[in-house]
N, C-alpha and C positions, 0 to 999 in steps of 0.2 A: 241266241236263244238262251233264255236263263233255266235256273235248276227245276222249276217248278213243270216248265214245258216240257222238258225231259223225262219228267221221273213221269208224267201223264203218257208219254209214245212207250216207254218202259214198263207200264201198267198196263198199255194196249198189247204190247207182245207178251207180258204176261197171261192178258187173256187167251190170245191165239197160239201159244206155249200150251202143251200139258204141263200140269205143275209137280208130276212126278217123273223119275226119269226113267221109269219102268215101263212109261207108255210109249206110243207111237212117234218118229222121227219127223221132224219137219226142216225140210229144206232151206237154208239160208243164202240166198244165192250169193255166190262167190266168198261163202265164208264174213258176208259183212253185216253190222248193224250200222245203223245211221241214226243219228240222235237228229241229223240237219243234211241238208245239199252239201255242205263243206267240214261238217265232224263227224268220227263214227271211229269204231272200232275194226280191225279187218283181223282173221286167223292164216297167215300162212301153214300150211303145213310140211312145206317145204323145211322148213327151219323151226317147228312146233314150235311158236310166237305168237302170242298177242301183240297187233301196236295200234298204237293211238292215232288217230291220222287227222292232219287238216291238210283238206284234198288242196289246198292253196301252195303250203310248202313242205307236202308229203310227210312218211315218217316222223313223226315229232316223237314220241315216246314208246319204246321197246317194254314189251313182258314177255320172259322166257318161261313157257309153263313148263315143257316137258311131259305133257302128256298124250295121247297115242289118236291119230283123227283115221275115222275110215276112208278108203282109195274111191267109194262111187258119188263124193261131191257131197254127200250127205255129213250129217256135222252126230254120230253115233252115240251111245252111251257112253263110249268111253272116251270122249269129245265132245259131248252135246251142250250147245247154249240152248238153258231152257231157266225158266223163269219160276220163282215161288217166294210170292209174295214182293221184297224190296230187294230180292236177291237176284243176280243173273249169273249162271253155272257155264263155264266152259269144259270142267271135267269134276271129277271126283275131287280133286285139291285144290283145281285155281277157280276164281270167279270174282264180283266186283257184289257188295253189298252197299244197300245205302242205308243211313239211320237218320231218323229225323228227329231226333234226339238231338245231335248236334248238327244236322244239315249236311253232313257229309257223306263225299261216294269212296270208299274203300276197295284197295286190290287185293283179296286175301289171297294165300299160300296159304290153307289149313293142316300144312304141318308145322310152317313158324308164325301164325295168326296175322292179321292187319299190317302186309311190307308197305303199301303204298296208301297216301290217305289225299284225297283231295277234299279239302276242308269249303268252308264257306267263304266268299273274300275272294277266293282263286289263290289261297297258298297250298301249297304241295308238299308233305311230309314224306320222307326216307325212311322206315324205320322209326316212326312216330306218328302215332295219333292226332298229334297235339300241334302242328306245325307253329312256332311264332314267326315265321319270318315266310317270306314268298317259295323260300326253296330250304325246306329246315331235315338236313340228315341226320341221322343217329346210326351209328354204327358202335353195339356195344363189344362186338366181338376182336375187335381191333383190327390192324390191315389198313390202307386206303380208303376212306371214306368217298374219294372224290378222284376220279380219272377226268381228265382232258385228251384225248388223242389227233395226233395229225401226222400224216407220215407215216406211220407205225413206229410209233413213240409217243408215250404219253409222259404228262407229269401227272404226281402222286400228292393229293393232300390226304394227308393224316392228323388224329388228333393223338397224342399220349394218353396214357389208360387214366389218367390222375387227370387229364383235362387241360392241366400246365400248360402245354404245350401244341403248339402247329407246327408241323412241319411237312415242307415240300420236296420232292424228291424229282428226277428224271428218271424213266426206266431202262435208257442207255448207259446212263452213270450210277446206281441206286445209291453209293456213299456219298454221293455230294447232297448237303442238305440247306436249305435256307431251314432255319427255326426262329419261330416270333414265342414269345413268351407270353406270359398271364402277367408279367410284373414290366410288360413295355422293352424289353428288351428283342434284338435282333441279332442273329447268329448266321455266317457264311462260311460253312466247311464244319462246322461244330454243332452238336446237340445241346450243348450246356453255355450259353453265354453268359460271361461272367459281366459284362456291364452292357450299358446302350447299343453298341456297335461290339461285335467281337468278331472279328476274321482271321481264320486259320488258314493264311497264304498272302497272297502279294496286292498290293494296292496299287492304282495306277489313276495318279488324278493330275488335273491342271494347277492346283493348287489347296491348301490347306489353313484353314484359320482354326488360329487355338488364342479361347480366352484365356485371360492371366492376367493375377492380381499381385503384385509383387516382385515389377519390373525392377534389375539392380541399379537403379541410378544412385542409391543409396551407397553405391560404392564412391561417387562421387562428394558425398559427404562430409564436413569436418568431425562430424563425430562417428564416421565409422574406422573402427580400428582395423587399419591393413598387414595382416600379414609383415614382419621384415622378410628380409629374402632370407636372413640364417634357419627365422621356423619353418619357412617354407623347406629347407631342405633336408631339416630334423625330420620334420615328418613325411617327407618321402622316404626320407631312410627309412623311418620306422614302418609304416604302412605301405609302402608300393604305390600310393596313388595321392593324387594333390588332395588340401583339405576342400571337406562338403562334398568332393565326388566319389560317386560310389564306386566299389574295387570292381573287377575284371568276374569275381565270383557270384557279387551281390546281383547283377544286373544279368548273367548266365540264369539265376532262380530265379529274377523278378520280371527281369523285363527294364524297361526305364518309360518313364511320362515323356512325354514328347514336350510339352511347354516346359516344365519343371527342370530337363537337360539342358534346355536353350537360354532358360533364366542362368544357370550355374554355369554353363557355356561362359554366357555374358559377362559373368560375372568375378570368372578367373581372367577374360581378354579386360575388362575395364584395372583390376588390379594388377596386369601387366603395362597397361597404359600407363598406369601413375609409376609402375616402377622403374620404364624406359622415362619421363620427364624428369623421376630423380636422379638418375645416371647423367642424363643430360645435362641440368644443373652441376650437378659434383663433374661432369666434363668440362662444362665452359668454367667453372672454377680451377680444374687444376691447370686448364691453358691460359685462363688469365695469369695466373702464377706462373708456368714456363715463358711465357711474355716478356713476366717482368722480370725473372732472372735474366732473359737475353739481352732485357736493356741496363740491367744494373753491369751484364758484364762488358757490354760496349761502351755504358760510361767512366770506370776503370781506366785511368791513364796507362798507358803503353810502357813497361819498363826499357 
């Protein structure tokens, strides 16, 4: 049934409504309106709630009014759906108005004005007027804008007051946080991520690719200058740690890259490489030489 059929049965109970709430009471049986055989409104008063009902798959959408219904079935003054003009009243504060201004039916609270807006389209506003999207929240007061529950536990979406920021929460843990960022960043255990991925705790994967531009094969080079082993050992003296790696303090404040360690890794085992083939070399040199003193001293005639 479209908006236009509605707001015409809406018009009819207008009619059959006094349009002030000073007049006489009329019965709603079982507290329900029907807009159709499968939509409608119903008031518990049990739990003083409005919901939205599709008799298909029940309860679809809660309103907590809060206001007071009287015990003999009757829907009172200080409960009363009653009708005036494009407006329908469940009490003194809550009620559903439509404007045909912008086509839409509104849930007021007239002491925080228009909390729920059902616009034209079928998008649904939180906390706005204005919905752009099917399900558009505003929450200016900060908190949760968004519960999921199951279990009794729910997750927490919030937004940062500056907008910045998303963040999710669980209500069994509330410090663990995922945080998405405005600038594409994603944060696990942290509010503030400093780049693309930032996780404050342990990783656990099958495996890991890191691009990298500036593989050391250049260690293997004629023209790169290797280290002797003497400056190699000056400046361990001097500094505690081999050259290009960072000390034991730098990497305490900073942290280390993960490709960038595995290049300088590489790059001290490929300079170890060449410096075990030079040993090598100077080995088989000096046993060629103990060789030939063996044989210079066996051919030595015997005194």
């Amino acid at each position: 049934m479209n908006l236009k059929i509605e707001l015409a049965i809406l018009l009819c109970i207008s009619f059959l409504l006094i349009p002030t709430k000073t007049s006489s009471q009329h019965l709603v049986p079982e507290n329900e309106i029907r807009f159709s055989e499968s939509r409608g409104f119903d008031y518990d008063p049990n739990t003083d709630s409005v919901y939205f009902n599709d008799y298909n798959n029940g309860k679809v959408i809660t309103f907590g009014i809060g206001g007071n219904i009287s015990n003999n079935g009757f829907l009172s003054t200080q409960g009363t759906i009653w009708a005036i003009g494009n407006k329908i009243r469940f009490s003194e504060d809550r009620g559903f108005d439509y404007d045909p201004n912008t086509d839409s039916v509104y849930f007021n609270d007239y002491n925080n004005g228009q909390v729920v807006t059902f616009a034209h389209g079928g998008s649904v506003g939180i906390g706005t007027t204005a919905p752009s999207s099917k399900l558009h929240i505003k929450n200016p007061n900060g908190g949760a804008a968004l519960a999921v529950e199951r279990g009794g536990k729910s997750w927490n979406f919030s937004i940062q007051h500056t907008g910045n920021n998303l963040f999710i929460n669980n209500s069994s843990n509330p410090s663990t946080f995922f945080t998405y960022t405005n600038t594409g960043r994603f944060g696990i255990g942290t509010t503030s991520p400093d780049s693309e991925l930032a996780v404050n705790g342990n990783i656990h994967a099958k495996e890991v690719k890191v691009d990298l531009i500036g593989w050391p094969d250049y260690v293997f080079k004629e023209e790169y200058d290797v280290p002797t082993l003497e400056e190699v050992e000056k400046y361990i003296h001097e500094n505690g740690h081999l050259i290009n790696i960072p000390s034991a303090e730098e990497v305490e404040e900073n942290g280390i890259q993960l490709g960038e360690m595995n290049r300088l890794l590489l790059e001290k085992i490929e300079e170890l490489t060449l410096y075990v083939l030079e040993l090598k070399k100077e080995n088989e040199i000096q046993q060629q030489e103990i060789e030939n003193l063996k044989n210079n001293n066996n051919e030595k005639p015997q005194d």
